[in-house]
mmCIF file of the N, C-alpha and C atoms, coordinates in Angstrom:
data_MODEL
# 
_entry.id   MODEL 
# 
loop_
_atom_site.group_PDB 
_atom_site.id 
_atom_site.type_symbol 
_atom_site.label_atom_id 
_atom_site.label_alt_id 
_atom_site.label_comp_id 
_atom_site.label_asym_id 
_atom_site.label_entity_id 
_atom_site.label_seq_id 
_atom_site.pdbx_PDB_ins_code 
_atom_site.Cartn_x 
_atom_site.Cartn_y 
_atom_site.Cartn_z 
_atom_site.occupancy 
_atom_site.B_iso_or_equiv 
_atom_site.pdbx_formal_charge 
_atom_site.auth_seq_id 
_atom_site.auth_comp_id 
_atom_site.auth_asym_id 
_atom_site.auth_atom_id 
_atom_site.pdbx_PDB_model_num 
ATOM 1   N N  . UNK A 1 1  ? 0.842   -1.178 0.000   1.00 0.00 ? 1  UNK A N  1 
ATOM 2   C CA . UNK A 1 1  ? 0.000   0.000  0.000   1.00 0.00 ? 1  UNK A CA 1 
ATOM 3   C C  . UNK A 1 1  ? 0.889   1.245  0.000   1.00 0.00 ? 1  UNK A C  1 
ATOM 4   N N  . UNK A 1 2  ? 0.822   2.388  -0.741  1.00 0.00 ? 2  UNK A N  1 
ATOM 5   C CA . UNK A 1 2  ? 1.334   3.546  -0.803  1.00 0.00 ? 2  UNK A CA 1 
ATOM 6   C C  . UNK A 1 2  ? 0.044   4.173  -0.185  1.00 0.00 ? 2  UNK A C  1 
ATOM 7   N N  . UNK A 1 3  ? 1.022   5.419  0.356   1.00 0.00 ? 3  UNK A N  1 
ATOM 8   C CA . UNK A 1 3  ? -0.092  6.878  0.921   1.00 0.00 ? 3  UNK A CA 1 
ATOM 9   C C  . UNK A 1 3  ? -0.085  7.807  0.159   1.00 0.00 ? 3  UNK A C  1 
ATOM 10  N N  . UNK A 1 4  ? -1.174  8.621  -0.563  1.00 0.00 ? 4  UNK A N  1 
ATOM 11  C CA . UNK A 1 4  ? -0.840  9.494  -1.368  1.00 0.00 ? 4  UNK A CA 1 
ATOM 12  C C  . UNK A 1 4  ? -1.325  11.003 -0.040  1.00 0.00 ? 4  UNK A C  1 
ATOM 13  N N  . UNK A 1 5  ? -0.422  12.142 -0.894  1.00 0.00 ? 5  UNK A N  1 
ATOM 14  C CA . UNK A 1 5  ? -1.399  13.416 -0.076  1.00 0.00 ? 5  UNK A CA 1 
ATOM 15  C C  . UNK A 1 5  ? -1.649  14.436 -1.392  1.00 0.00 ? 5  UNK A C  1 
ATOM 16  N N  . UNK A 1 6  ? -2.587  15.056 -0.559  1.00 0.00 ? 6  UNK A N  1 
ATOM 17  C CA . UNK A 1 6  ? -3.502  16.327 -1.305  1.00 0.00 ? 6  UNK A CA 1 
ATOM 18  C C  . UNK A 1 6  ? -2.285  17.371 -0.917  1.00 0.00 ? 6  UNK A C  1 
ATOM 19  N N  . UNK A 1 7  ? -1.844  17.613 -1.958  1.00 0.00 ? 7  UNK A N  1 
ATOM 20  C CA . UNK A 1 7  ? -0.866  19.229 -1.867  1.00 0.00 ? 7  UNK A CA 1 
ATOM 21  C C  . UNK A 1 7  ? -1.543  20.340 -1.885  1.00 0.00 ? 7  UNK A C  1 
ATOM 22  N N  . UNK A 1 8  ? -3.049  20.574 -2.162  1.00 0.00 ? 8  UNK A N  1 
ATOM 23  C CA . UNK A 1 8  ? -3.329  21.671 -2.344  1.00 0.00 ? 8  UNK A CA 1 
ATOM 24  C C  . UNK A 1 8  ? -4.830  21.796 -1.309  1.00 0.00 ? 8  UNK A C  1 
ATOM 25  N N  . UNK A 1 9  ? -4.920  23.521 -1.036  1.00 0.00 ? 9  UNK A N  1 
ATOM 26  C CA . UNK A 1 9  ? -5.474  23.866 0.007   1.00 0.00 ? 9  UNK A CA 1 
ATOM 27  C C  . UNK A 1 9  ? -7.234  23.690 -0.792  1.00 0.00 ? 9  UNK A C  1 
ATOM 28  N N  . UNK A 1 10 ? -7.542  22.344 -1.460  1.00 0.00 ? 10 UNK A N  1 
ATOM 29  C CA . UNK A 1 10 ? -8.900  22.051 -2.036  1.00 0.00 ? 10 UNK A CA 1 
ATOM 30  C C  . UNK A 1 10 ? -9.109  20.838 -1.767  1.00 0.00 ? 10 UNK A C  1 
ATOM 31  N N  . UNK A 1 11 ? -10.038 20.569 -1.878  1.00 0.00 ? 11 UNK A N  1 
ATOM 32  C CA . UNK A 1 11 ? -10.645 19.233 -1.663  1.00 0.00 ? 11 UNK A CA 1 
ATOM 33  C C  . UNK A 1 11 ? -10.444 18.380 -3.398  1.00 0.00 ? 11 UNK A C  1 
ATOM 34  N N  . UNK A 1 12 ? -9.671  17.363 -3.568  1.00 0.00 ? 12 UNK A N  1 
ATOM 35  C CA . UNK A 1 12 ? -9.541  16.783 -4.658  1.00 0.00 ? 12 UNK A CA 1 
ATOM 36  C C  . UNK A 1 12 ? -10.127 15.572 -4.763  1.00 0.00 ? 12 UNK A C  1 
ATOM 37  N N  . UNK A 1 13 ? -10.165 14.401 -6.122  1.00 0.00 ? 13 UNK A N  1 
ATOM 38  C CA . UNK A 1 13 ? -10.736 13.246 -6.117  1.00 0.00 ? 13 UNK A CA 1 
ATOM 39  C C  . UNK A 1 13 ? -9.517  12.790 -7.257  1.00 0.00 ? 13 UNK A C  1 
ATOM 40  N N  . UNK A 1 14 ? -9.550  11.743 -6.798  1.00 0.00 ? 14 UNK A N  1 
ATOM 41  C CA . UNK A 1 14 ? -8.002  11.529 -7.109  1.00 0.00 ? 14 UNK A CA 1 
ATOM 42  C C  . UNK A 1 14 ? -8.621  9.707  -8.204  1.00 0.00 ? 14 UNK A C  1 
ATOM 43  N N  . UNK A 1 15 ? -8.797  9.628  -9.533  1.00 0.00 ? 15 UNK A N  1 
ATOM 44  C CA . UNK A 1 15 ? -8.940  8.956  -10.249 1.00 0.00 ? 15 UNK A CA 1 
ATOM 45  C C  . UNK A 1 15 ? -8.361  7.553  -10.272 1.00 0.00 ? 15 UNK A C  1 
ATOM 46  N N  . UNK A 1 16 ? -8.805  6.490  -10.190 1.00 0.00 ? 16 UNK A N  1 
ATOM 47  C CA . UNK A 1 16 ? -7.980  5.049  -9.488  1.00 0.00 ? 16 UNK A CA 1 
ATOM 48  C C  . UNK A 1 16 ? -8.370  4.214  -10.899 1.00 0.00 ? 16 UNK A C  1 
ATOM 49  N N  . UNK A 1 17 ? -7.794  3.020  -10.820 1.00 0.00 ? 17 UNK A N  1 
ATOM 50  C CA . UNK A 1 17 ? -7.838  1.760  -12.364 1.00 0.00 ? 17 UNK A CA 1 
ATOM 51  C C  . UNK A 1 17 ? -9.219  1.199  -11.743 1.00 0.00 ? 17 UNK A C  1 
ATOM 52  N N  . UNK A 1 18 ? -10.221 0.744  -12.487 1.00 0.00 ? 18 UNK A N  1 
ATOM 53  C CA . UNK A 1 18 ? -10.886 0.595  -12.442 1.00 0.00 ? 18 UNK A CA 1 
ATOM 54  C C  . UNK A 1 18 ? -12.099 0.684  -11.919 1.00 0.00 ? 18 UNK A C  1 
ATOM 55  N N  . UNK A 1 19 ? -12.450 2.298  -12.676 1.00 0.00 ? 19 UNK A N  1 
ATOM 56  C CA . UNK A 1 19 ? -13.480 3.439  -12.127 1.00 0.00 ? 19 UNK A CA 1 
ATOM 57  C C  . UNK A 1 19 ? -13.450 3.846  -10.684 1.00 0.00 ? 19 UNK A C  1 
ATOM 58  N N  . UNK A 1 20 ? -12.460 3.460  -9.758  1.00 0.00 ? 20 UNK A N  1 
ATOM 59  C CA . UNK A 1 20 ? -13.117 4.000  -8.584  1.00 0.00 ? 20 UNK A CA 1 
ATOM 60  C C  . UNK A 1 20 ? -12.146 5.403  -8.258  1.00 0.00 ? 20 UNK A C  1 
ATOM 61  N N  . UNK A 1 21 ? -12.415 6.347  -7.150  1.00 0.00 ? 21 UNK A N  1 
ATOM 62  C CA . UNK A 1 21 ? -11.893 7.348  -6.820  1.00 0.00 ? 21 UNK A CA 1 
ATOM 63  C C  . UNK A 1 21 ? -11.624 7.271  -5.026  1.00 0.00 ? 21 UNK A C  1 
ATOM 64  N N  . UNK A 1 22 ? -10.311 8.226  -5.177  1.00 0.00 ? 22 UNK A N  1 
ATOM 65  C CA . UNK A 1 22 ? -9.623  8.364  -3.936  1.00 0.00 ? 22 UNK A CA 1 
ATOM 66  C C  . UNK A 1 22 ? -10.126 9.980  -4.125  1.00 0.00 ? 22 UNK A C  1 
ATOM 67  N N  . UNK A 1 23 ? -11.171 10.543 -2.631  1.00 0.00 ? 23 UNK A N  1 
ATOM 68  C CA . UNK A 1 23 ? -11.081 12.008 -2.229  1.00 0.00 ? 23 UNK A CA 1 
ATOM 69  C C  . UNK A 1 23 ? -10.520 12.522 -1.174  1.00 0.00 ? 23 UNK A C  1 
ATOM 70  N N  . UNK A 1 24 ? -9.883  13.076 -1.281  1.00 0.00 ? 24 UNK A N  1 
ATOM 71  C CA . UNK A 1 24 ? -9.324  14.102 -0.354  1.00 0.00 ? 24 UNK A CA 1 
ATOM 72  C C  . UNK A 1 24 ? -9.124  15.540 -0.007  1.00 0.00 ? 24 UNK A C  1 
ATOM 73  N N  . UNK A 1 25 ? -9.398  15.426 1.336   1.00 0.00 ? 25 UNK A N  1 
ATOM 74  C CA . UNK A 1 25 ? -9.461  16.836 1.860   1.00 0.00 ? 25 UNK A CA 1 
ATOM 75  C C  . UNK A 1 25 ? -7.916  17.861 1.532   1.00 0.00 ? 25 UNK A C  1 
ATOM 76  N N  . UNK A 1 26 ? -8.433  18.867 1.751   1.00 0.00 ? 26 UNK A N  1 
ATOM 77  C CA . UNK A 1 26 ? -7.125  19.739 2.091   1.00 0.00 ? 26 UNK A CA 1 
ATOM 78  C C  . UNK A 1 26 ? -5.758  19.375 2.965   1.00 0.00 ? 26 UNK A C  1 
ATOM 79  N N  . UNK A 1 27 ? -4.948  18.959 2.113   1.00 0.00 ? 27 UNK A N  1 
ATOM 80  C CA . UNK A 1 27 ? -3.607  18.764 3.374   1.00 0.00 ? 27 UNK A CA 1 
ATOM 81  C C  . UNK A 1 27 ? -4.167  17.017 3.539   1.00 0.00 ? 27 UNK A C  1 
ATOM 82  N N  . UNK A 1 28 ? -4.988  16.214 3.408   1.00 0.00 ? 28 UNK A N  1 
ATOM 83  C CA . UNK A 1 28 ? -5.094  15.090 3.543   1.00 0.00 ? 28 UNK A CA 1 
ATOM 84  C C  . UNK A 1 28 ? -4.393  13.817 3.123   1.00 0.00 ? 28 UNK A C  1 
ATOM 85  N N  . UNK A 1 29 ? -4.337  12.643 3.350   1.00 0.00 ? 29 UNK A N  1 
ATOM 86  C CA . UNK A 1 29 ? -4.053  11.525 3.625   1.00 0.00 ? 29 UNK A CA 1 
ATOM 87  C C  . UNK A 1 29 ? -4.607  10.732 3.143   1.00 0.00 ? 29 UNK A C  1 
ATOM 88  N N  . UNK A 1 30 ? -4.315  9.425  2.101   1.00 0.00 ? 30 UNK A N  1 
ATOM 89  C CA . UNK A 1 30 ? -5.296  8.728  1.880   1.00 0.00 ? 30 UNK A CA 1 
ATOM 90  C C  . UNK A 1 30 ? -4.499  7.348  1.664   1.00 0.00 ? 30 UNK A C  1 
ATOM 91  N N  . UNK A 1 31 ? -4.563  5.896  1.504   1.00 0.00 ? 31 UNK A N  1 
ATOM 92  C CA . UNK A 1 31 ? -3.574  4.681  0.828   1.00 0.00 ? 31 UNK A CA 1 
ATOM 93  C C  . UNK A 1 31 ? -4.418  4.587  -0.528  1.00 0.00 ? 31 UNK A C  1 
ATOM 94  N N  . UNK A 1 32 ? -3.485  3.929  -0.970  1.00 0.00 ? 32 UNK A N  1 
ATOM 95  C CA . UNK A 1 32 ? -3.915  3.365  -2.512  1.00 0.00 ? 32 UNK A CA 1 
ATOM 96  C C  . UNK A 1 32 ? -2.936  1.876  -2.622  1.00 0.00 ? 32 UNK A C  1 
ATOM 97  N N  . UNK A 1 33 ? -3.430  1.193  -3.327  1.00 0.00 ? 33 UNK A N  1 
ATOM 98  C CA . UNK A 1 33 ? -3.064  -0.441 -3.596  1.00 0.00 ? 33 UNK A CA 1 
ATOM 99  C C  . UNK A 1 33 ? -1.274  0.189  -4.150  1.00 0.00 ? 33 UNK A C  1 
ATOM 100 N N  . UNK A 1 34 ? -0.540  -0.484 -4.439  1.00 0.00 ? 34 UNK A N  1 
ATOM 101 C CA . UNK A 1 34 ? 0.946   -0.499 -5.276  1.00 0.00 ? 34 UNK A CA 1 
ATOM 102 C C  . UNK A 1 34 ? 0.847   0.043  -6.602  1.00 0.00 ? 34 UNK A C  1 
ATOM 103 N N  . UNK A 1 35 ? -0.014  -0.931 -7.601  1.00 0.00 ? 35 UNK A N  1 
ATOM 104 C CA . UNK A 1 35 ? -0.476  -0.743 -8.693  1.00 0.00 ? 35 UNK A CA 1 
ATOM 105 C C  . UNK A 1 35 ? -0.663  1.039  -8.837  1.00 0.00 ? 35 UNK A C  1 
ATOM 106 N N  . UNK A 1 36 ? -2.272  1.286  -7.953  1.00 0.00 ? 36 UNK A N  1 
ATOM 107 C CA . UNK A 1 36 ? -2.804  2.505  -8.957  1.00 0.00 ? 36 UNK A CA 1 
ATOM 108 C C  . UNK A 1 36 ? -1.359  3.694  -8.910  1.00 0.00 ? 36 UNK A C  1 
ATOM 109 N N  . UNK A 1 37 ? -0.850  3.660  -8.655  1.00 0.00 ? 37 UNK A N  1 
ATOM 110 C CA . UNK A 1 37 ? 0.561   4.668  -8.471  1.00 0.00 ? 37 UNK A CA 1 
ATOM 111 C C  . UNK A 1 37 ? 1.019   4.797  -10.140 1.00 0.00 ? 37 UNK A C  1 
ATOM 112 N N  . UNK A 1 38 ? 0.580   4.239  -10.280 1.00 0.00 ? 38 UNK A N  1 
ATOM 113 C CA . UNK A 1 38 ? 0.941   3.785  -12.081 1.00 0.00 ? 38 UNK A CA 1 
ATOM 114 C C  . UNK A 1 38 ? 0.252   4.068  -13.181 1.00 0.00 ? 38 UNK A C  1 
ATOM 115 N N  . UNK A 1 39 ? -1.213  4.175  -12.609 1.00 0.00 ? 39 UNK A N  1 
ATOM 116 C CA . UNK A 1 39 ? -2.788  5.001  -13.060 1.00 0.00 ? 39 UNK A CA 1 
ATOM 117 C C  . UNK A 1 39 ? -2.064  6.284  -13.765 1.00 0.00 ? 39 UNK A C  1 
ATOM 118 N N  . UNK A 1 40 ? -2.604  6.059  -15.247 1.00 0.00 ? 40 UNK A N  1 
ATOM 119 C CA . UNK A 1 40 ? -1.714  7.712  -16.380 1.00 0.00 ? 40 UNK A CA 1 
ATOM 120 C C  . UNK A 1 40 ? -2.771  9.028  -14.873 1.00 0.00 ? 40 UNK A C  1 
ATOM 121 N N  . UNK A 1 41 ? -3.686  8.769  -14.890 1.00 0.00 ? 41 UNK A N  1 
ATOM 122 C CA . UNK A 1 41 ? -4.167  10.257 -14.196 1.00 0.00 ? 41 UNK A CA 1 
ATOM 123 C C  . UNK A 1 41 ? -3.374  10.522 -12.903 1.00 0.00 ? 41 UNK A C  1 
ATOM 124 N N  . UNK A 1 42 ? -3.004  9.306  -11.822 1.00 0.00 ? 42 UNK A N  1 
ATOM 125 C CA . UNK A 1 42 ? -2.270  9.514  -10.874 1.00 0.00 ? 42 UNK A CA 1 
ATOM 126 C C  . UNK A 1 42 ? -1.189  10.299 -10.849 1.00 0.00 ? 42 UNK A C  1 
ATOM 127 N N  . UNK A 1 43 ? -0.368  9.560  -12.183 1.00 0.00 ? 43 UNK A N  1 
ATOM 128 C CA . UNK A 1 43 ? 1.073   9.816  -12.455 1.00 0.00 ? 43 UNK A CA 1 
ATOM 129 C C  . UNK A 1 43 ? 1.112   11.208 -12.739 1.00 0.00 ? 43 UNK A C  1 
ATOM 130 N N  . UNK A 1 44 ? 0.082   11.895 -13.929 1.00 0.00 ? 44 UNK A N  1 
ATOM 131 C CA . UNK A 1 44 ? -0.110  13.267 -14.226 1.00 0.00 ? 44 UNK A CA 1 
ATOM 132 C C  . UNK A 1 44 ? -0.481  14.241 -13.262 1.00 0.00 ? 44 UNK A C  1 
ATOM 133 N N  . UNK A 1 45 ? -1.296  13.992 -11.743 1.00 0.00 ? 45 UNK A N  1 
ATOM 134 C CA . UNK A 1 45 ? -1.405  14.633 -10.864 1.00 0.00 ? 45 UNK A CA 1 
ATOM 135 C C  . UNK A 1 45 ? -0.027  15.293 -9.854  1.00 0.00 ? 45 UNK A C  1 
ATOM 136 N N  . UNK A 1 46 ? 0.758   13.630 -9.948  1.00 0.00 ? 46 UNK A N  1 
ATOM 137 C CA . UNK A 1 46 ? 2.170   13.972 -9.462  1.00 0.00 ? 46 UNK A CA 1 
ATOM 138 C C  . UNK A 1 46 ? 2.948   14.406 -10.311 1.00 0.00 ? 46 UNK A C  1 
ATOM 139 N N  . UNK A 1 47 ? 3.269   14.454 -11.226 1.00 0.00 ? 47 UNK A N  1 
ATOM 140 C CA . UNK A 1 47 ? 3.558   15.768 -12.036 1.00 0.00 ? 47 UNK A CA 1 
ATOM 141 C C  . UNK A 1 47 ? 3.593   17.238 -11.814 1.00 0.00 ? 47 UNK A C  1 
ATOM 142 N N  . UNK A 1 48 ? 2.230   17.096 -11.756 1.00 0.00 ? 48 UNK A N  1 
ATOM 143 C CA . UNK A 1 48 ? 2.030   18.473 -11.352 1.00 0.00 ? 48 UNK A CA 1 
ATOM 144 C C  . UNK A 1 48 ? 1.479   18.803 -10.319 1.00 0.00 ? 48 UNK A C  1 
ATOM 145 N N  . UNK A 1 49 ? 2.249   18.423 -9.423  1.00 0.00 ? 49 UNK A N  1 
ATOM 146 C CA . UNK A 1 49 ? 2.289   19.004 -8.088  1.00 0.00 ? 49 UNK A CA 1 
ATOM 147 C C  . UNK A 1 49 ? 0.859   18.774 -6.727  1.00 0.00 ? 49 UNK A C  1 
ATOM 148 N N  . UNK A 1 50 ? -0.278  18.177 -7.463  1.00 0.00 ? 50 UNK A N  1 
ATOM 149 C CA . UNK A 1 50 ? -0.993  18.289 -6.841  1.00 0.00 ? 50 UNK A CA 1 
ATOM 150 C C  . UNK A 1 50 ? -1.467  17.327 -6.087  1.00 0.00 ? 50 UNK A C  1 
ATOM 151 N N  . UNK A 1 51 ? -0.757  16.243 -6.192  1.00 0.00 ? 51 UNK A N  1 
ATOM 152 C CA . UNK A 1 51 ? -0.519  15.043 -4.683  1.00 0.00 ? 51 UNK A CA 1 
ATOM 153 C C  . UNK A 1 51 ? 0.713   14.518 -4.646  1.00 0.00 ? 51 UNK A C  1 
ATOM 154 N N  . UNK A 1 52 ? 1.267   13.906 -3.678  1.00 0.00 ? 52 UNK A N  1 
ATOM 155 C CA . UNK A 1 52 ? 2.463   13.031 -3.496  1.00 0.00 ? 52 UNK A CA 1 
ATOM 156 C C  . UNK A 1 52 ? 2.494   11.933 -2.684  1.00 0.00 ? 52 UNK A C  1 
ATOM 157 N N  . UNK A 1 53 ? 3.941   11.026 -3.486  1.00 0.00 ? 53 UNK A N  1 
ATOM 158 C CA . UNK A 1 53 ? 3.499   9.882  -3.068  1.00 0.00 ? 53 UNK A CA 1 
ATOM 159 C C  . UNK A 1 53 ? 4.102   10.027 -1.479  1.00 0.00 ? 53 UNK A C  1 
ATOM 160 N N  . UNK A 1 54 ? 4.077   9.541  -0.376  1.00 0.00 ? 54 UNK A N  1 
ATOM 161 C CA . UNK A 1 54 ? 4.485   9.530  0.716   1.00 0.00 ? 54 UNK A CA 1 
ATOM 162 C C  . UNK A 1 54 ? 5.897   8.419  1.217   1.00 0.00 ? 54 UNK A C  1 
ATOM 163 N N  . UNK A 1 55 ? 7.062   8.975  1.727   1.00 0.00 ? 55 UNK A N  1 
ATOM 164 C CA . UNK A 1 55 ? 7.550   7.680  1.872   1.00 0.00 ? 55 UNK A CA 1 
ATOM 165 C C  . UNK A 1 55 ? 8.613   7.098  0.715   1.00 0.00 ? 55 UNK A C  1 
ATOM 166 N N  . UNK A 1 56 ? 8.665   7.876  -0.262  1.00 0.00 ? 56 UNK A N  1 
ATOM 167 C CA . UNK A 1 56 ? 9.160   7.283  -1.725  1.00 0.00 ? 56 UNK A CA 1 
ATOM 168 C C  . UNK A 1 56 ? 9.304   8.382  -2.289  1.00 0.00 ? 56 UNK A C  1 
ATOM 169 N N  . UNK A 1 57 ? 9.991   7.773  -3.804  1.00 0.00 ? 57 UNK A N  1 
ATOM 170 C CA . UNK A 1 57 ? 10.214  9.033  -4.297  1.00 0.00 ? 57 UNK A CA 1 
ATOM 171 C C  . UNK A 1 57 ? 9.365   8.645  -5.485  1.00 0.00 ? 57 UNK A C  1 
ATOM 172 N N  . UNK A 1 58 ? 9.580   9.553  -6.214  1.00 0.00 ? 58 UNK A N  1 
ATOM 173 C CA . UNK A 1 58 ? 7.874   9.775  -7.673  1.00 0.00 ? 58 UNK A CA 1 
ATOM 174 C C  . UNK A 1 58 ? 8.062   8.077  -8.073  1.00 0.00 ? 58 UNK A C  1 
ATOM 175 N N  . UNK A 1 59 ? 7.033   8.146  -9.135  1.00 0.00 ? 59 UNK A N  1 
ATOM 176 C CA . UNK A 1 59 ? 6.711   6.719  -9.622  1.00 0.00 ? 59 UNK A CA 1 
ATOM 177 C C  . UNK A 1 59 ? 7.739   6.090  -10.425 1.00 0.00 ? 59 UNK A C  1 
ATOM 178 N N  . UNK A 1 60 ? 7.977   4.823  -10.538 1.00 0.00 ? 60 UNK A N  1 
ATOM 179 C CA . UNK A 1 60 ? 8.969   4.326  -11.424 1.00 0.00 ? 60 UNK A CA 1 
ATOM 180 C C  . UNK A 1 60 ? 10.457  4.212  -10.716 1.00 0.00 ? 60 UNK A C  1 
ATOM 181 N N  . UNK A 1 61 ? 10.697  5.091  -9.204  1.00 0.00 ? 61 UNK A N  1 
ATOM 182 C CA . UNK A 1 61 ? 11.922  4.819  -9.137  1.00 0.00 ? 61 UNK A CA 1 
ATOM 183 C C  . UNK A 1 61 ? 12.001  4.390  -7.846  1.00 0.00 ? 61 UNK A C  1 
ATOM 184 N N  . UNK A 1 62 ? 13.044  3.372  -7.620  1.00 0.00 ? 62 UNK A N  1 
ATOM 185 C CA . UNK A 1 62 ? 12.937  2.878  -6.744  1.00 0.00 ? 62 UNK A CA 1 
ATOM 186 C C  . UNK A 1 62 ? 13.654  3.682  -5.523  1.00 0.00 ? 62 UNK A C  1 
ATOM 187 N N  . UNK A 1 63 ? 13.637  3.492  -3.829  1.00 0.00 ? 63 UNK A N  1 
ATOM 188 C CA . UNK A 1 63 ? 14.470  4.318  -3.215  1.00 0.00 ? 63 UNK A CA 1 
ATOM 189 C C  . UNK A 1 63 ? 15.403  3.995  -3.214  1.00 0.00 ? 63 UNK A C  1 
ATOM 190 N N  . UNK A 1 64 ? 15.997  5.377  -2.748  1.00 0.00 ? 64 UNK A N  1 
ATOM 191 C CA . UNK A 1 64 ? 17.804  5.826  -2.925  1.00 0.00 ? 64 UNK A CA 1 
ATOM 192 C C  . UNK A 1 64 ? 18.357  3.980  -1.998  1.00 0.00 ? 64 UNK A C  1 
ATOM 193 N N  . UNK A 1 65 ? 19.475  3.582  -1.911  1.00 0.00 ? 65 UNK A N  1 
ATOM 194 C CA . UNK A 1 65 ? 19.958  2.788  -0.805  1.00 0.00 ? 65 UNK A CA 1 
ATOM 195 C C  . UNK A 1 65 ? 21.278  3.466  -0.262  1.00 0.00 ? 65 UNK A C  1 
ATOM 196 N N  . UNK A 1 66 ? 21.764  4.237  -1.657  1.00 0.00 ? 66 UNK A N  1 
ATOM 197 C CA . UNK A 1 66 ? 22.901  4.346  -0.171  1.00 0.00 ? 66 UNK A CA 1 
ATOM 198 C C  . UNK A 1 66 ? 24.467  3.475  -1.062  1.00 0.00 ? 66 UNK A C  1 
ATOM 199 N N  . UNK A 1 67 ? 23.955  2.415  -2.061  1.00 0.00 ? 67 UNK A N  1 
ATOM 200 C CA . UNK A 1 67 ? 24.641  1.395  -2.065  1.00 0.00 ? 67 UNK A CA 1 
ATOM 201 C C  . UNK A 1 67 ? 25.146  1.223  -3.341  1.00 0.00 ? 67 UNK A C  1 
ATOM 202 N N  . UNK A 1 68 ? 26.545  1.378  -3.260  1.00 0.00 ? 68 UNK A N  1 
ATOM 203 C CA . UNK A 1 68 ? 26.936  1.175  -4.967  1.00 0.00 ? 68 UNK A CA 1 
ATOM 204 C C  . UNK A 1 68 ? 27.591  -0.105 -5.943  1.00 0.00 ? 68 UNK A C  1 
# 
């Protein structure tokens, strides 16, 4: 499970794979499965600024380790 947040001071609805929706308040909190992180509308929201993933860094990359 990833946590996504609402970056912006609105109430958003955040588009998921197979029709359903994540809403969130202002400044809010929400999980989403592994997968929808990958959802084209998700990915385009984090783009542009208007949720993030929590915990991680943007989609597609894995975290830093440290380890070369």
């Amino acid at each position: 499970m990833k946590t996504l947040r609402n970056l912006t001071l609105k109430p958003i609805k955040v588009p998921l794979p197979g029709g359903k929706s994540l809403r969130l308040g202002p400044k809010q909190d929400g999980t989403v499965h592994d997968k929808a992180t990958t959802h084209g509308a998700v990915v385009r929201m984090i783009e542009a600024g208007t949720i993030e993933i929590l915990g991680g860094t943007s989609v597609g990359h894995g975290p830093a380790t440290g380890q070369v």
